[in-house]
Backbone as CSV, one residue per row, in Angstrom:
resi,resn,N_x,N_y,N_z,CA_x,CA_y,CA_z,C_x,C_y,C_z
1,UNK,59.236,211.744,-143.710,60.301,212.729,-143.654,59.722,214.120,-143.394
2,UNK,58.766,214.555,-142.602,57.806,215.577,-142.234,58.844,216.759,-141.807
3,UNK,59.414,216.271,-140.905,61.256,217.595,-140.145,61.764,217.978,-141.486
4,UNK,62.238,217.181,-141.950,63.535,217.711,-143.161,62.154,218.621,-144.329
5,UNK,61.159,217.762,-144.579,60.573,218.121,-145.573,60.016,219.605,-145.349
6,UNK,59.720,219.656,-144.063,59.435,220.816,-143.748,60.370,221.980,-143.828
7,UNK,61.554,221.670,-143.441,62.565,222.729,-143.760,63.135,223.266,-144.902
8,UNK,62.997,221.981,-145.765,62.914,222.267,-147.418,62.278,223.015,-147.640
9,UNK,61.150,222.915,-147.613,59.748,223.719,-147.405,60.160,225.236,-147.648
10,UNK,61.156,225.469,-146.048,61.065,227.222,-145.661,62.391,227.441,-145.903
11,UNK,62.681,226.253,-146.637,64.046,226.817,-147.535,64.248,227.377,-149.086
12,UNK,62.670,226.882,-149.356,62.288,226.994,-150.928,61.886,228.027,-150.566
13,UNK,60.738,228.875,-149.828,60.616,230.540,-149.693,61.756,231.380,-149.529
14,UNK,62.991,230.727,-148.991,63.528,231.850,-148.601,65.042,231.757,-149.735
15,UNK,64.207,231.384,-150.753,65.000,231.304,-152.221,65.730,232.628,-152.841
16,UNK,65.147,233.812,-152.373,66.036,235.494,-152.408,66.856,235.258,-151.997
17,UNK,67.408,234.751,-150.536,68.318,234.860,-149.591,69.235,233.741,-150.188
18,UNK,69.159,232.543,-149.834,70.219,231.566,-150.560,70.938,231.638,-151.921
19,UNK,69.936,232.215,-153.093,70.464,232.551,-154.396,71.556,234.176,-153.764
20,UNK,70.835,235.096,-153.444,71.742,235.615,-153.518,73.387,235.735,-152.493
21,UNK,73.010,234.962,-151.120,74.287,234.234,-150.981,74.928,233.709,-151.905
22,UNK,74.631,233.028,-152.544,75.555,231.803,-153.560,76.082,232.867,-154.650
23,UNK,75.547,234.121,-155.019,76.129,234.825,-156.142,77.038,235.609,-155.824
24,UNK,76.847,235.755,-154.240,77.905,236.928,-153.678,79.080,236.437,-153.313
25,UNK,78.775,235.177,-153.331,80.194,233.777,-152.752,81.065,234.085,-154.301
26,UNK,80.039,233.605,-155.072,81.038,233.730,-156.378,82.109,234.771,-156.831
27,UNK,80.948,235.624,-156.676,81.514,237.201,-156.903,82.641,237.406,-156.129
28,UNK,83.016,237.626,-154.812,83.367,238.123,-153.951,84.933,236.978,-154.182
29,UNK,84.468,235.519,-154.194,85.683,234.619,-155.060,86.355,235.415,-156.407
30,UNK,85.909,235.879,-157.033,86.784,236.685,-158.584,86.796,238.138,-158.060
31,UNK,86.600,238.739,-157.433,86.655,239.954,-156.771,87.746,240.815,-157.832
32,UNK,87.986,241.607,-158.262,88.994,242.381,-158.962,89.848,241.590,-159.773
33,UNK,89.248,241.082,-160.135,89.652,239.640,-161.561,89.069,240.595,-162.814
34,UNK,90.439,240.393,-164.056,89.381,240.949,-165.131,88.428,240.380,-165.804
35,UNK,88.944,238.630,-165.802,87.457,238.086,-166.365,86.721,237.401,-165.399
36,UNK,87.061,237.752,-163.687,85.769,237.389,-163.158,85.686,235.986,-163.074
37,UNK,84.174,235.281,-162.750,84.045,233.954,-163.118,84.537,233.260,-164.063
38,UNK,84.575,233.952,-165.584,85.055,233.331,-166.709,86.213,232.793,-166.262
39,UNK,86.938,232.391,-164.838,88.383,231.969,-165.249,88.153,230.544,-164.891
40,UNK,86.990,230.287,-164.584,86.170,228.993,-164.233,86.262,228.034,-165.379
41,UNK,85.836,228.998,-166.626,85.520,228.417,-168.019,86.935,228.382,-168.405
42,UNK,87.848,229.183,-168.399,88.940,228.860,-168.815,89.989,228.065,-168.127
43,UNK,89.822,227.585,-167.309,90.499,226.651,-166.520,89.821,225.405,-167.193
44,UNK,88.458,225.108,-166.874,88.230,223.932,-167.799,88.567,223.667,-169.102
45,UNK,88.838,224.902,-169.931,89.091,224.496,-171.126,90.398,223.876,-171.521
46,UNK,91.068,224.308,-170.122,92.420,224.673,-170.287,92.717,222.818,-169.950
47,UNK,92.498,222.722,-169.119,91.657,221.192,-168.821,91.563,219.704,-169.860
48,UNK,90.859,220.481,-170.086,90.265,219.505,-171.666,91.379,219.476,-172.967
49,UNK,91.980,220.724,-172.972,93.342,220.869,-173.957,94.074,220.443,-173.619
50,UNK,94.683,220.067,-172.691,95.838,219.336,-172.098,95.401,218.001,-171.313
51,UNK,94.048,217.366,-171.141,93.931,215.885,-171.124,93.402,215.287,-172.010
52,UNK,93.000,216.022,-173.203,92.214,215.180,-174.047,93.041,214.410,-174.670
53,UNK,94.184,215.160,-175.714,94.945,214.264,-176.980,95.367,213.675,-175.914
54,UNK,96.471,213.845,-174.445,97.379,213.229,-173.436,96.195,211.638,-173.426
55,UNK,95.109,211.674,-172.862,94.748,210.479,-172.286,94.032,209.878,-173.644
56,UNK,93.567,210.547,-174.993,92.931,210.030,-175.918,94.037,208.757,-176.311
57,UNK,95.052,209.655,-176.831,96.410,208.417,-177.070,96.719,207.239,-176.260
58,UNK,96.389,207.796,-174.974,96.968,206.953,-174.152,96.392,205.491,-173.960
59,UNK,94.967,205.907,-174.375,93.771,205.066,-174.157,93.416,204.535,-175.578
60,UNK,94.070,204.840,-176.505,93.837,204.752,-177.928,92.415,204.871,-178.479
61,UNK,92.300,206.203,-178.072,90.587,206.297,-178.706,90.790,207.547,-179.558
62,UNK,89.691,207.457,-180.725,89.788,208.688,-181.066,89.197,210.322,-180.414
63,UNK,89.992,211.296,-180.651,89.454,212.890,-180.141,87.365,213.114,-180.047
64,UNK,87.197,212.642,-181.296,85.701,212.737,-182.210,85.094,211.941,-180.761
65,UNK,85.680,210.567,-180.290,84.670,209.758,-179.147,85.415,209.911,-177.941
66,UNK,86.478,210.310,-177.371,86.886,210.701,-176.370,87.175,211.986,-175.216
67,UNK,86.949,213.076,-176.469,87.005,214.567,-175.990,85.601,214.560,-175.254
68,UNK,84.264,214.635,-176.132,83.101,214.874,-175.291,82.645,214.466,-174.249
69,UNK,83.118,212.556,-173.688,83.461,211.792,-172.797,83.982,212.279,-171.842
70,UNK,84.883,212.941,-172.273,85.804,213.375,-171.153,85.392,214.871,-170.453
71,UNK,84.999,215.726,-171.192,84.368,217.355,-171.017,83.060,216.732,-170.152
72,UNK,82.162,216.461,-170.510,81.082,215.992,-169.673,81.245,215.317,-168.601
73,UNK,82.822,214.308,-168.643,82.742,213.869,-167.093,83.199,214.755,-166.205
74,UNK,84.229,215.253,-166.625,84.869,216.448,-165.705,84.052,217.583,-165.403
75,UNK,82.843,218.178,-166.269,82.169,219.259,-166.296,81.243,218.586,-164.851
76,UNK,80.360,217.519,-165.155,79.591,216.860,-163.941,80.452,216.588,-162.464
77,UNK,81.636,215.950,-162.731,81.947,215.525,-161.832,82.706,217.000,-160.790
78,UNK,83.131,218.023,-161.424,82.888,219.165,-161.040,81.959,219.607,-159.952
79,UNK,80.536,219.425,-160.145,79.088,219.806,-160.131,79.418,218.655,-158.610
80,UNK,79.603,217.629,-158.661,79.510,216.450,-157.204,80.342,216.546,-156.348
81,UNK,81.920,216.595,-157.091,82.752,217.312,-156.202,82.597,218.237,-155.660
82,UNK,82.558,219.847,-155.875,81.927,220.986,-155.218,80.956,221.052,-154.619
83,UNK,79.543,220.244,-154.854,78.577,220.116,-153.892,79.163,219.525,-152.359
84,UNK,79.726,218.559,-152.579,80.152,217.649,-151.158,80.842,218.213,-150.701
85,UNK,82.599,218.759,-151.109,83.759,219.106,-150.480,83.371,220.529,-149.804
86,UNK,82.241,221.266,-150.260,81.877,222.611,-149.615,80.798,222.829,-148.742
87,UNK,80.286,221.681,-148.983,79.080,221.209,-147.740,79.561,221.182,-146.520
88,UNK,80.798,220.582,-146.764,81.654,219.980,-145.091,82.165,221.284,-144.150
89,UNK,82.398,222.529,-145.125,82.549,224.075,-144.014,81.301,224.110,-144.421
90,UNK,79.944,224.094,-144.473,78.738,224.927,-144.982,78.547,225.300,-144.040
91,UNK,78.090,225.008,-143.107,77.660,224.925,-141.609,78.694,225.891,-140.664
92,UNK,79.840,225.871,-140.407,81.323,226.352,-139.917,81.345,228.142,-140.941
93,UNK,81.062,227.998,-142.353,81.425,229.014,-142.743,79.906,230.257,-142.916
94,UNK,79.410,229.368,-142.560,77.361,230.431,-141.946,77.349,230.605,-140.230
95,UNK,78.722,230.279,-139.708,78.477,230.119,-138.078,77.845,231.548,-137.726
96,UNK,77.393,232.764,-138.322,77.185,233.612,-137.414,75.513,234.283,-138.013
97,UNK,75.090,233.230,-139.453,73.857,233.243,-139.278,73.205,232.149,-138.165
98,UNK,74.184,230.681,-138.070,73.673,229.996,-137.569,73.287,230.373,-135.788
99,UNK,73.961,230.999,-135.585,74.324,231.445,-134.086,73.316,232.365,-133.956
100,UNK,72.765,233.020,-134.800,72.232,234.247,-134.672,70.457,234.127,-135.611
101,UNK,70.395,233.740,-136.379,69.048,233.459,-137.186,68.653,231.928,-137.332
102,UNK,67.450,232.014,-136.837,66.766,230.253,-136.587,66.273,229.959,-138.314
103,UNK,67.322,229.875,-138.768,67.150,229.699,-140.027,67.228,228.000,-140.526
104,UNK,66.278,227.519,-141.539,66.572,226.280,-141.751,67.833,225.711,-142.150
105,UNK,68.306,224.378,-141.903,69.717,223.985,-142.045,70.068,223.530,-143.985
106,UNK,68.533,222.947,-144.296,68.844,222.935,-145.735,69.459,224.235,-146.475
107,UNK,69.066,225.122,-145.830,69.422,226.226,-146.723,70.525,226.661,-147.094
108,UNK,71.575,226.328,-145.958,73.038,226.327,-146.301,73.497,225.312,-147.114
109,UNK,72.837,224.223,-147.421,73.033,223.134,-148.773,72.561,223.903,-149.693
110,UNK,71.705,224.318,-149.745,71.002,224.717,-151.265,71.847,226.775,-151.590
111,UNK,72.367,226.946,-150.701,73.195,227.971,-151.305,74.593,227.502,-151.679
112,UNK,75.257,226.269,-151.061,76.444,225.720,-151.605,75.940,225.114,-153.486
113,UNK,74.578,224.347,-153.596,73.929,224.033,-154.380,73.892,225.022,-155.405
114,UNK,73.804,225.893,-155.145,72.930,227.266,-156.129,74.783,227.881,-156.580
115,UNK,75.728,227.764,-155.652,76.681,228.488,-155.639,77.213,227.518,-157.198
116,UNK,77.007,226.289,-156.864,77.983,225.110,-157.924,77.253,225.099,-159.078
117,UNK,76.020,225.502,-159.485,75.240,225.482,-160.834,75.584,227.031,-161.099
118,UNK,75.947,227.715,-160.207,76.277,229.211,-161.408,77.730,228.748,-161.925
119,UNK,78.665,228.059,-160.951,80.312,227.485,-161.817,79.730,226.409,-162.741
120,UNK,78.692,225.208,-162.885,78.017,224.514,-163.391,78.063,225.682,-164.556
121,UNK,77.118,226.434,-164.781,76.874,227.260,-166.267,78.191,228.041,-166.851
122,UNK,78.952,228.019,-165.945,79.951,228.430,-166.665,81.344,227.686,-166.897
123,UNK,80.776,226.420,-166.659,81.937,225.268,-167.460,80.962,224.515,-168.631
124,UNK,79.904,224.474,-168.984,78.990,224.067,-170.007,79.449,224.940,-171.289
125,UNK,79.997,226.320,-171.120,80.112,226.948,-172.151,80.850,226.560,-173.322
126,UNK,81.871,225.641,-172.597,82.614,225.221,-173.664,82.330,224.105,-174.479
127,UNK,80.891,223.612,-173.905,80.739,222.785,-174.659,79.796,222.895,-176.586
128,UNK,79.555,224.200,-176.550,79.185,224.692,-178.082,80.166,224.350,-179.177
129,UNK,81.062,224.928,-178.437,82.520,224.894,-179.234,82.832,223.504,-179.698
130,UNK,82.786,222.346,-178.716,83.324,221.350,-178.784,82.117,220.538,-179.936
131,UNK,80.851,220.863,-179.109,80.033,219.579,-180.010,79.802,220.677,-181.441
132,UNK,80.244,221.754,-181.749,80.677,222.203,-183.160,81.677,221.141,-184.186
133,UNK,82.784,220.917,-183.155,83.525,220.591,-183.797,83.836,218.659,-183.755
134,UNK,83.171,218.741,-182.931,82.780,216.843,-182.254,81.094,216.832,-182.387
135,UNK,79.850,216.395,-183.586,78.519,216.415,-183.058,78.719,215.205,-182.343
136,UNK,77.200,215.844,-181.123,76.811,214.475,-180.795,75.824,213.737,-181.171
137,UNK,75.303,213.140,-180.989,74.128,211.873,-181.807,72.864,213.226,-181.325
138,UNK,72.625,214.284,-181.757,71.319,214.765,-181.712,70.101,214.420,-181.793
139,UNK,69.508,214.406,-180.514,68.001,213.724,-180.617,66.938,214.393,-178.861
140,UNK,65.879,214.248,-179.214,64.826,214.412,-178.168,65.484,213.760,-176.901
141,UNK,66.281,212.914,-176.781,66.398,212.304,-175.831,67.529,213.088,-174.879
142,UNK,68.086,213.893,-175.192,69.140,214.709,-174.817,68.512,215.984,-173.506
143,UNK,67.081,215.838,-173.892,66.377,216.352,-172.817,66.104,215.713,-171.469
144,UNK,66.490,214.252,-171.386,66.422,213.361,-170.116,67.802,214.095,-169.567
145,UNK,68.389,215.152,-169.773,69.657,215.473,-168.830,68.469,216.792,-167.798
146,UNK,67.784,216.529,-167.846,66.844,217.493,-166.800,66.257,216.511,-165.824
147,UNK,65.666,215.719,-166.039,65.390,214.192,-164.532,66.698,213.930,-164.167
148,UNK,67.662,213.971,-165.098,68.838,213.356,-164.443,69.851,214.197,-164.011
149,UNK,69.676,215.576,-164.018,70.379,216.413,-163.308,69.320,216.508,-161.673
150,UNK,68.059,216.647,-161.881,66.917,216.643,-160.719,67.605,215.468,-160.084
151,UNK,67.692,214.406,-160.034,67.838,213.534,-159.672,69.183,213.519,-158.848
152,UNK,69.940,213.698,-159.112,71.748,213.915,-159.244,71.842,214.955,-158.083
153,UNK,71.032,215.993,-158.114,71.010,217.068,-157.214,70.164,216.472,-155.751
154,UNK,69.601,215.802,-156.150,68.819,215.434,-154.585,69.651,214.618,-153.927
155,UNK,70.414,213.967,-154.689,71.568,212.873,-154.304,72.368,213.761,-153.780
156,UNK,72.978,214.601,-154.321,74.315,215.056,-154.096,74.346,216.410,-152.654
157,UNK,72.611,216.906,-152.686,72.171,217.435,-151.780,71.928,217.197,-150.268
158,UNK,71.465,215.845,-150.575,71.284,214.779,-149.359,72.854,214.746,-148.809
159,UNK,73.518,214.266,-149.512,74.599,213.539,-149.252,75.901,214.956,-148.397
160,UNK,75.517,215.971,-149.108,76.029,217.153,-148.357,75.692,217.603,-147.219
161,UNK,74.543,217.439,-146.876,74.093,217.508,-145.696,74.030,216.868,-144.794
162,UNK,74.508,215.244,-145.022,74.999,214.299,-144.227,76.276,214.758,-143.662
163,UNK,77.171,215.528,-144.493,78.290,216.028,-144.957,78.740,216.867,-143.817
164,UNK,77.749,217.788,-144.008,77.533,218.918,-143.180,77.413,218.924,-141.632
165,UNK,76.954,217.564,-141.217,76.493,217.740,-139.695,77.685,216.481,-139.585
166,UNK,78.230,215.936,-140.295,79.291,214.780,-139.574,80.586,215.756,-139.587
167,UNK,80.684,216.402,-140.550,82.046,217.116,-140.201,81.681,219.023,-139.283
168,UNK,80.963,218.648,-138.782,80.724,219.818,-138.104,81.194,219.572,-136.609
169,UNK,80.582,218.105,-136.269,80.292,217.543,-134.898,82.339,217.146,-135.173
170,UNK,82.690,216.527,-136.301,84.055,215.921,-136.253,85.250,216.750,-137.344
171,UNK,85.403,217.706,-136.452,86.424,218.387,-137.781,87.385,217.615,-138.831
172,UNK,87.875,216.572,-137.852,88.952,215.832,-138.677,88.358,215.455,-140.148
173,UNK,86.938,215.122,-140.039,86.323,214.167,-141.517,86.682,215.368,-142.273
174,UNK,86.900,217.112,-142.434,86.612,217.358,-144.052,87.705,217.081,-144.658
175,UNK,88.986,216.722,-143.735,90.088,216.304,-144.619,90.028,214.616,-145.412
176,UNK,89.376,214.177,-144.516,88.956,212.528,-145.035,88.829,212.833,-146.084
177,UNK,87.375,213.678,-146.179,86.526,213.946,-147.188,86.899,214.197,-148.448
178,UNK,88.094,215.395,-148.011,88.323,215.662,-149.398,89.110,214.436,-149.879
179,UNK,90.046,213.827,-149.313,90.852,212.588,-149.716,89.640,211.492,-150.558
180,UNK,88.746,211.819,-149.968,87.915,210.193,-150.571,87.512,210.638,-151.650
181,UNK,87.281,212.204,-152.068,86.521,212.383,-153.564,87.574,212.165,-154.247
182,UNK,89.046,212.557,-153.707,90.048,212.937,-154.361,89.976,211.155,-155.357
183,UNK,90.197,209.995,-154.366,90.062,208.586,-154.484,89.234,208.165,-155.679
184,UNK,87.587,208.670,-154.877,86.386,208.042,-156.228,86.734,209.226,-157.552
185,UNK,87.515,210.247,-157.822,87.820,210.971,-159.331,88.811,209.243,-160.198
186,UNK,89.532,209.153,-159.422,90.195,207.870,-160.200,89.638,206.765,-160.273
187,UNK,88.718,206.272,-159.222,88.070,205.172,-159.707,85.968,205.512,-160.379
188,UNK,86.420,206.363,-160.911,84.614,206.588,-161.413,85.189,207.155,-162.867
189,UNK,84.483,206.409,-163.869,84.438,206.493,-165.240,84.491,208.190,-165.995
190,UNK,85.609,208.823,-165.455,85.548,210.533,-165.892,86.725,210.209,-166.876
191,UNK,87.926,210.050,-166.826,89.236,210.675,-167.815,89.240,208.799,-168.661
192,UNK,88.427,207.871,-167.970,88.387,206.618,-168.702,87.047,205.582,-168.722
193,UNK,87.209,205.375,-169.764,85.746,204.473,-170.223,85.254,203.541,-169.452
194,UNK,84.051,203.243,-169.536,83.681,201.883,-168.467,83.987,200.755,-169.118
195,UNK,83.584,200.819,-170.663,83.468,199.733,-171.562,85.358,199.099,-171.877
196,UNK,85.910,200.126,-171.481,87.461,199.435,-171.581,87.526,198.128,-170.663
197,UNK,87.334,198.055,-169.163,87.309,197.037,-168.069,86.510,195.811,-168.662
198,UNK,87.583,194.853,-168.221,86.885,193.552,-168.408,85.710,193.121,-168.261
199,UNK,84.941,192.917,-168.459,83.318,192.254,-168.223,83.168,191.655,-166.728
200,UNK,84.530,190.950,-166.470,83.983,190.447,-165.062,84.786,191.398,-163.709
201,UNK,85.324,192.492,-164.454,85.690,193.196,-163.116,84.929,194.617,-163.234
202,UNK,83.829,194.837,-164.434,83.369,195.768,-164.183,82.137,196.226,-163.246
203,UNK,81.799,194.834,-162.404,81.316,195.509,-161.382,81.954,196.230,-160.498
204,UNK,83.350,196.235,-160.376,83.938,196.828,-158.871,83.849,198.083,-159.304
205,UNK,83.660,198.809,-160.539,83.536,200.456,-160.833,82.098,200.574,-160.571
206,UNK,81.426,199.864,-160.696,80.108,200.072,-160.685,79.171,199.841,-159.039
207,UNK,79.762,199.448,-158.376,80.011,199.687,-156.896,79.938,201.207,-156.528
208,UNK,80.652,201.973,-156.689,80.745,202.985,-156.627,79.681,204.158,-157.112
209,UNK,78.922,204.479,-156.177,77.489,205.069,-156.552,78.105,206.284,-157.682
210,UNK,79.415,206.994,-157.647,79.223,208.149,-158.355,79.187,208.009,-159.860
211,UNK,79.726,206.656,-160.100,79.642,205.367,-161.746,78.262,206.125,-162.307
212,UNK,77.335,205.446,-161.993,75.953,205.986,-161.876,75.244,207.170,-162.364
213,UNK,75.859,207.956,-160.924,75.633,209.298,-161.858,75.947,209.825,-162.754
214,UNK,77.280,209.519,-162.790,78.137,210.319,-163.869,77.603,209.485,-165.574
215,UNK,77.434,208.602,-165.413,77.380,208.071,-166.547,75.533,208.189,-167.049
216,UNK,74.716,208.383,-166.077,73.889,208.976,-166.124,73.476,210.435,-167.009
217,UNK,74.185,211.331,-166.389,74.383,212.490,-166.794,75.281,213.142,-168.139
218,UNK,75.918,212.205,-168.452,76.166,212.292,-169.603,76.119,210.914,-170.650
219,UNK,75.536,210.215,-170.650,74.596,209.786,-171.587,73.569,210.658,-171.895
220,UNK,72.835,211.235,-171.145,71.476,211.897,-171.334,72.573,213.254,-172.064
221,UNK,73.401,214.037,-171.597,74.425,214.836,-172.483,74.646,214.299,-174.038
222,UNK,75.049,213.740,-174.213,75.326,213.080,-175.707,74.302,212.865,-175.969
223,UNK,73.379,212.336,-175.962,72.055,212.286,-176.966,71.784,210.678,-177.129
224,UNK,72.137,209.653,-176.332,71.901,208.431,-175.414,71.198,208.868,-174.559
225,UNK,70.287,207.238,-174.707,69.095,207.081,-174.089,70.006,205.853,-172.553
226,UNK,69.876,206.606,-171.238,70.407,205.872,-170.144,69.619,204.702,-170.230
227,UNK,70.515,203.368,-169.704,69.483,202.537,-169.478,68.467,202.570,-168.352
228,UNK,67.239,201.609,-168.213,66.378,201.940,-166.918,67.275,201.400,-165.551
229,UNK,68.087,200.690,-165.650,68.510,200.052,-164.114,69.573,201.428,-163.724
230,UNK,70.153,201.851,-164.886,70.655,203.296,-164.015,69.530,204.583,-163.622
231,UNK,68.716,204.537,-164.227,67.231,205.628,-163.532,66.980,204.912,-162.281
232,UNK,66.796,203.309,-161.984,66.270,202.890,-160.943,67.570,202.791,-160.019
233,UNK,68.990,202.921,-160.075,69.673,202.818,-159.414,70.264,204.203,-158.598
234,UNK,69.802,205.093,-159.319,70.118,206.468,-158.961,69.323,207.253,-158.050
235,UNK,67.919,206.798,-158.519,66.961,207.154,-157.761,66.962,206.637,-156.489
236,UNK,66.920,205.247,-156.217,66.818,204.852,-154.759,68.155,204.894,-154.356
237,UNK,69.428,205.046,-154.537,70.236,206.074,-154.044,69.872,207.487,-153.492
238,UNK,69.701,208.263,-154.119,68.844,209.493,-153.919,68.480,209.328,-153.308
239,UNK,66.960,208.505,-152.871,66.165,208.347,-151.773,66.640,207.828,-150.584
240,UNK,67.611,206.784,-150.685,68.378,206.485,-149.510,69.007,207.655,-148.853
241,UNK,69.655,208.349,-149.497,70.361,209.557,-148.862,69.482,210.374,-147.844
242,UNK,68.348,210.778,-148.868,67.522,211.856,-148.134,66.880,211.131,-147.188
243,UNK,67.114,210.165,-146.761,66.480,209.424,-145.530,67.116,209.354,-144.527
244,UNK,68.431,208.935,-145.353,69.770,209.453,-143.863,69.689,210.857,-143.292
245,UNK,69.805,211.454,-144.635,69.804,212.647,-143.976,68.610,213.496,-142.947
246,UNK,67.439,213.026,-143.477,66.169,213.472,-142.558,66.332,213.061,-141.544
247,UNK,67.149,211.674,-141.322,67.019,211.059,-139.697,68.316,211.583,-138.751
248,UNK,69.281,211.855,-139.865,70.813,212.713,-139.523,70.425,214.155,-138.944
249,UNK,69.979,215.239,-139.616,69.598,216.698,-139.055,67.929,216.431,-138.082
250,UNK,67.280,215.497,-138.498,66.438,215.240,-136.513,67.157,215.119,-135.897
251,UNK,67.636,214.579,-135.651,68.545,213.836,-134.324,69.497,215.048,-133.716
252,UNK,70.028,215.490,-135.236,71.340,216.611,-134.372,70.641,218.179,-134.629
253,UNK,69.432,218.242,-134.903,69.363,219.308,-135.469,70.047,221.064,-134.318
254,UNK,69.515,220.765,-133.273,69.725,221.004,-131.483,70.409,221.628,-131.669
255,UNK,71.950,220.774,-131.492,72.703,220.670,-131.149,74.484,221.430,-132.464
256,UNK,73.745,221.783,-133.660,74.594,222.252,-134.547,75.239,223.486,-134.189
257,UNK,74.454,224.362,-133.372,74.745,225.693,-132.953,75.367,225.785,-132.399
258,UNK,76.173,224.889,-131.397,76.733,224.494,-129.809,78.105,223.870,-131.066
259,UNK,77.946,223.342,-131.954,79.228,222.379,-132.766,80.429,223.671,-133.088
260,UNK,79.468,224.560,-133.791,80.486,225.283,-134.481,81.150,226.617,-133.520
C-alpha cells in the first residue's frame, strides 16, 4: 500500500491544516449560538432522556443495564455515522482546495475525522453524569477502548474514503448512502441488545460489520473485556477496507479534480 501510505504520510505533517479545518467547520456550524457546540451535548442528552425509560420498558430491561447500553451505542454510532455520511461531500465540499492545491486526498478524510472526535468529546460528556448515577463494572480493562477506538477509526476512515471517490465520480450514491446508514442504525445492536435475538438468528445481526464495532467499543466502554474473535474480526475488516481503498484512490486518484 506504498500510494495511499504515502499520502497518509503527508497527511500526518500537514496535521496544523486538517485540525484546524475540522475546528473551523465546527465553529463556523454554531456560529452565534449561545452555547455553541454544547448543543451537540444537549441534543444527546436530550436523546437518552426520551429513549431510555421509552425503549427500557419496552424491552423490559432495567434503566441501571439499559441506559449505559444505549448512551454508548448512540454516542459511537454517532462517531461512524458522521465519519461516512460526510465523507461522501468531503471531496465536493474542498472542491477549491482540490482544484487549486496538490494536496493529499487522505487529508480531507482525516479533517472530516478530526471534525467527528471534537462532536465525539462533546457527546462523552454526558457520560460522568450517567455512570455517577449507573456504575460501570470499573476495571483496567476499560482502557482497551483506545485499540478499539484506533481500530474503529481506520475502519471507518478507509471506508470514507471509499466513500469519497464513489460518490464523487456518482452523485446519486450520497443519497443511497445516507439511506443505508439510516437502514444499518436499525439493524446494528444501538437502542437493542444482541443477547435478546434468538441464538439461531443471531448471526444475521452479526453479518453486519457495524455489530462489531459497536459492540466492540462499548464493551471496552463499560469495563468488559471484548472477546478475541471481535479484535480479530474488526481488524481484518479494517484491513480489508484500507486495501480497497489504497487500490480505490490509485486508480482514480487523476481523475478526482475533473469529478467535482
Amino acid at each position: 500500500m506504498d500510494s495511499l501510505t504515502s499520502e497518509i504520510k503527508q497527511s500526518i505533517k500537514l496535521f496544523a491544516l486538517w485540525r484546524a479545518l475540522a475546528w473551523n467547520d465546527v465553529v463556523n456550524r454554531y456560529r452565534r449560538s449561545v452555547l455553541g457546540p454544547f448543543w451537540i451535548t444537549l441534543s444527546m442528552a436530550t436523546t437518552l432522556l426520551a429513549m431510555g425509560p421509552l425503549y427500557g420498558s419496552l424491552f423490559q430491561l432495567s434503566l441501571q443495564d439499559f441506559l449505559p447500553h444505549l448512551s454508548l451505542g448512540l454516542i459511537f454510532w454517532a462517531l461512524c455515522t458522521g465519519i461516512i455520511l460526510e465523507s461522501s461531500t468531503a471531496f465536493n465540499d474542498a472542491a477549491h482546495f482540490i482544484r487549486q492545491t496538490p494536496l493529499p486526498f487522505p487529508l480531507y478524510i482525516l479533517r472530516v475525522t478530526w471534525r467527528q472526535l471534537i462532536i465525539l468529546l462533546h457527546n462523552v460528556t454526558v457520560l460522568p453524569v450517567l455512570f455517577f448515577i449507573y456504575p460501570p463494572h470499573w476495571s483496567w480493562t476499560m482502557l482497551l477502548i483506545i485499540p478499539a477506538l484506533l481500530v474503529t477509526l481506520l475502519f471507518l476512515g478507509s471506508v470514507g474514503l471509499i466513500t469519497a471517490v464513489l460518490c464523487t465520480r456518482y452523485r446519486d450514491l450520497a443519497p443511497i448512502v445516507t439511506s443505508m446508514m439510516t437502514l444499518l442504525f436499525f439493524i446494528t445492536p444501538i437502542i437493542w441488545q444482541l443477547s435478546l435475538l434468538p441464538a439461531e438468528h443471531r448471526f444475521l445481526a452479526q453479518l453486519n460489520p457495524f455489530t462489531h464495532f459497536i459492540e466492540l467499543l462499548r464493551g471496552s466502554g463499560l469495563g468488559e473485556t471484548p472477546a478475541l474473535l471481535e479484535w480479530g474480526l474488526t481488524l481484518a475488516l479494517a484491513l480489508f477496507a484500507a486495501c480497497v481503498a489504497n487500490l480505490l484512490i490509485t486508480k482514480k486518484r487523476t481523475r478526482i479534480a475533473y469529478w467535482i
